[in-house]
PyMOL CGO cylinders between C-alpha atoms (Angstrom):
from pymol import cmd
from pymol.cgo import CYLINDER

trace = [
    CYLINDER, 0.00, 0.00, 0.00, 1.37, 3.71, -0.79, 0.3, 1, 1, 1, 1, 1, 1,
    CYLINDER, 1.37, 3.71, -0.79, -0.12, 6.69, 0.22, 0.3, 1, 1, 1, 1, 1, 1,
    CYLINDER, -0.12, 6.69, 0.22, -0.08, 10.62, -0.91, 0.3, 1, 1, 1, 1, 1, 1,
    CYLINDER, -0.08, 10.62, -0.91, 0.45, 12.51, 2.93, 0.3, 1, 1, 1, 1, 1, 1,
    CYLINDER, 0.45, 12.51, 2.93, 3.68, 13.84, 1.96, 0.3, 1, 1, 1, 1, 1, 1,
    CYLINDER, 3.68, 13.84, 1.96, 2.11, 15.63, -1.06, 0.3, 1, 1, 1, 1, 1, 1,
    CYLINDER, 2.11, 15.63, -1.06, -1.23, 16.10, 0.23, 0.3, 1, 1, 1, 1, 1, 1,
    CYLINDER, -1.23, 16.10, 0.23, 0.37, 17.87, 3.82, 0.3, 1, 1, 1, 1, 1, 1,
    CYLINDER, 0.37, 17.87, 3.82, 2.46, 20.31, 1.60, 0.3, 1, 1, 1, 1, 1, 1,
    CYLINDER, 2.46, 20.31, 1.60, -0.49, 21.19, -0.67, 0.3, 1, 1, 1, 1, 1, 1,
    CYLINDER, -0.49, 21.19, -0.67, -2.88, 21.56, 2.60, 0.3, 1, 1, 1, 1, 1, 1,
    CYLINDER, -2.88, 21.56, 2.60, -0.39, 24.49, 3.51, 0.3, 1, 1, 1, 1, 1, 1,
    CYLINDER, -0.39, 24.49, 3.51, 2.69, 22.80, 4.30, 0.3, 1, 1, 1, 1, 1, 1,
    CYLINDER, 2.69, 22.80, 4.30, 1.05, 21.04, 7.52, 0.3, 1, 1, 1, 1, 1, 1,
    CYLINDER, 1.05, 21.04, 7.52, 3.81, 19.52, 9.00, 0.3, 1, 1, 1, 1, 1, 1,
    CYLINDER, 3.81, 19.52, 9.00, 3.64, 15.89, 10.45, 0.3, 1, 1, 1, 1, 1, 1,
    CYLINDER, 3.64, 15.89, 10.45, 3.00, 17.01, 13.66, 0.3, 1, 1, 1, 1, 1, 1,
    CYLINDER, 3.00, 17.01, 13.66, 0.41, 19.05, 13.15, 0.3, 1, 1, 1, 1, 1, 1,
    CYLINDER, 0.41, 19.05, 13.15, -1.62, 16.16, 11.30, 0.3, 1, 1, 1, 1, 1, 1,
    CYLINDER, -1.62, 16.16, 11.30, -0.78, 13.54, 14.16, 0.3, 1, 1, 1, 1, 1, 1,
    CYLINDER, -0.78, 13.54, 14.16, -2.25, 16.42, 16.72, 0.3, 1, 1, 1, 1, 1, 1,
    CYLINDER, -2.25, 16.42, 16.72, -5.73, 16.60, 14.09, 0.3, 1, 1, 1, 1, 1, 1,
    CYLINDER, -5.73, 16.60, 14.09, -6.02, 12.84, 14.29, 0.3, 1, 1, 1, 1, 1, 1,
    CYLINDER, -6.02, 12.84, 14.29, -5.20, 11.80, 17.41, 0.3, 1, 1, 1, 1, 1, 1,
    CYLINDER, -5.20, 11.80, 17.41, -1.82, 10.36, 17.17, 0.3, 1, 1, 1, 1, 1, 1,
    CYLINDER, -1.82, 10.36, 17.17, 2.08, 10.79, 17.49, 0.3, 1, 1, 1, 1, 1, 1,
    CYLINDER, 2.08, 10.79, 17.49, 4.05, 12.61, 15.00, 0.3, 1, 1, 1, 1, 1, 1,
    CYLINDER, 4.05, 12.61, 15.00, 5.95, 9.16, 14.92, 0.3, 1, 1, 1, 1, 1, 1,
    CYLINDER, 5.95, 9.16, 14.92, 3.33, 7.54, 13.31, 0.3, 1, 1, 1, 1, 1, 1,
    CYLINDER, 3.33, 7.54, 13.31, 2.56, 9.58, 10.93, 0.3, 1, 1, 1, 1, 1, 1,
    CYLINDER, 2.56, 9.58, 10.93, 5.91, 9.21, 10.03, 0.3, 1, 1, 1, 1, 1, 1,
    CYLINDER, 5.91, 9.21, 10.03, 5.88, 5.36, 10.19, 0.3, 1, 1, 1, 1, 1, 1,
    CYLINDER, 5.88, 5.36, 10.19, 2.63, 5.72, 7.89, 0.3, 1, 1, 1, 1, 1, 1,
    CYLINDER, 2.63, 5.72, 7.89, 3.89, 8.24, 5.64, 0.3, 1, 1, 1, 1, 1, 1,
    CYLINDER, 3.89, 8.24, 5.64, 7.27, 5.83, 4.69, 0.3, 1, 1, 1, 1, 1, 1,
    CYLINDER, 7.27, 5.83, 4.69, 4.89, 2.74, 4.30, 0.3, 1, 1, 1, 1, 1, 1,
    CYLINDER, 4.89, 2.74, 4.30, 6.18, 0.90, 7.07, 0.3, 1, 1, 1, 1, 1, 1,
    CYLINDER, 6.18, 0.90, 7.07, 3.17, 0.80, 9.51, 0.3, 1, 1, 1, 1, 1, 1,
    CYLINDER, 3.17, 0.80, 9.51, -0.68, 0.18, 8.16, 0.3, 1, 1, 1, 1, 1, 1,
    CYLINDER, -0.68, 0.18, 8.16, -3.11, 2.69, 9.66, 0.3, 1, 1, 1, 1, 1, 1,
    CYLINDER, -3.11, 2.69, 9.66, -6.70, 1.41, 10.65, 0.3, 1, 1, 1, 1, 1, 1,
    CYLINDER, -6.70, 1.41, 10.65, -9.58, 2.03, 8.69, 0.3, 1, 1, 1, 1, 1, 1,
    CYLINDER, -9.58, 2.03, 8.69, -10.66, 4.70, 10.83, 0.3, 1, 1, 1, 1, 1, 1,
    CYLINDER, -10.66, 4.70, 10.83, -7.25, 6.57, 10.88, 0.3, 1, 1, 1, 1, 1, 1,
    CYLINDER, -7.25, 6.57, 10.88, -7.23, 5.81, 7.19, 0.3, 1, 1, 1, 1, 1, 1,
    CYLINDER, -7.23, 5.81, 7.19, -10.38, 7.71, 7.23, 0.3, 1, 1, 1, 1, 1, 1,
    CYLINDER, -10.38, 7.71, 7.23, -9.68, 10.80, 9.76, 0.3, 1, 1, 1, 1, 1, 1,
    CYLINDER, -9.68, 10.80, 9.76, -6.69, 11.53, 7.44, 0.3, 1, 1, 1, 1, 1, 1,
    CYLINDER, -6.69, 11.53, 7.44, -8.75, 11.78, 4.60, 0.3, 1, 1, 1, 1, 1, 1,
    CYLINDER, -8.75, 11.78, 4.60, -11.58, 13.60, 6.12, 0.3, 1, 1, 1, 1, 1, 1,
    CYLINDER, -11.58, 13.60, 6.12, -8.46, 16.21, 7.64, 0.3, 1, 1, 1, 1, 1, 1,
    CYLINDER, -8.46, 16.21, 7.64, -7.43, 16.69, 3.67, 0.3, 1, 1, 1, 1, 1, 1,
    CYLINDER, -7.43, 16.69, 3.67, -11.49, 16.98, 2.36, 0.3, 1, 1, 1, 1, 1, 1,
    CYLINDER, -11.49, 16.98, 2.36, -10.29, 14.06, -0.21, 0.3, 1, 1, 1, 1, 1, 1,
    CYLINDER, -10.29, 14.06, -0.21, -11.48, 10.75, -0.79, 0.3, 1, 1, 1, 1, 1, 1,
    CYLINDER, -11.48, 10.75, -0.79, -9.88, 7.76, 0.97, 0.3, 1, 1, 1, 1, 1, 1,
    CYLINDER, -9.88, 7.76, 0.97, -8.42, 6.77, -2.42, 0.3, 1, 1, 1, 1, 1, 1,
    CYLINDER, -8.42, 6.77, -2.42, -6.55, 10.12, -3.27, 0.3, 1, 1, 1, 1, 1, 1,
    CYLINDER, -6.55, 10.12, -3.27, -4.71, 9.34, 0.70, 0.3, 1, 1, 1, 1, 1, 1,
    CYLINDER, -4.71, 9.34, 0.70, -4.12, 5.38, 0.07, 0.3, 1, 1, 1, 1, 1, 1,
    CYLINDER, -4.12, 5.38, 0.07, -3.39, 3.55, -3.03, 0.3, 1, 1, 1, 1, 1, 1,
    CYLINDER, -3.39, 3.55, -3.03, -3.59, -0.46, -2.81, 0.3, 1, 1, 1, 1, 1, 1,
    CYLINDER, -3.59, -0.46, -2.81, -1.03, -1.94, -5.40, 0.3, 1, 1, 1, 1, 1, 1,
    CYLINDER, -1.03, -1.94, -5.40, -2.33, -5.46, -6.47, 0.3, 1, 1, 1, 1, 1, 1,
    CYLINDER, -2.33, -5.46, -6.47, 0.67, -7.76, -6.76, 0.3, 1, 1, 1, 1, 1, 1,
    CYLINDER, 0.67, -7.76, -6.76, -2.01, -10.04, -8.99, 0.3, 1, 1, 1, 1, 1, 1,
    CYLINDER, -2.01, -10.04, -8.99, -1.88, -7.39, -12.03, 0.3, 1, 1, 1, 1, 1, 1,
    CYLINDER, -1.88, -7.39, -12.03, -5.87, -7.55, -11.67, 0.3, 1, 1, 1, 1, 1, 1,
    CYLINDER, -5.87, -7.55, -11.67, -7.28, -4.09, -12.93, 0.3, 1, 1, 1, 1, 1, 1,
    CYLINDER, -7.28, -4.09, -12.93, -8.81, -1.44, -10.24, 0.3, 1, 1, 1, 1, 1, 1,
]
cmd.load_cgo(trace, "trace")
């Protein structure tokens, strides 16, 4: 799974990580772990950091098939 916070964070007025783990109720370490791909965040975190950036859940998280089946 990749995501889009890095980008979406500096278009949103260059919100730093920090201020996005404070808006969802987490530690700017997280957000870090989530922003580099190595930690998963829950559906509903998935969903407060889409709700923070007014975008759908699929312009945060992109899910790459390994099976080459088509979105």
């Amino acid at each position: 799974m990749t995501n889009s916070i890095r980008s979406l964070r500096f278009a949103h007025g260059e919100m730093t990580q920090a201020e996005l783990a404070d808006r969802i109720g987490v530690t700017r370490q997280t957000v870090i772990a989530i922003e580099k791909g190595r930690y998963s965040p829950s559906l509903q975190m998935a969903f407060q950091i889409a709700r923070v950036f007014k975008v759908p859940l699929d312009d945060v998280f992109q899910y790459n098939d390994c099976e080459g089946e088509a979105p």
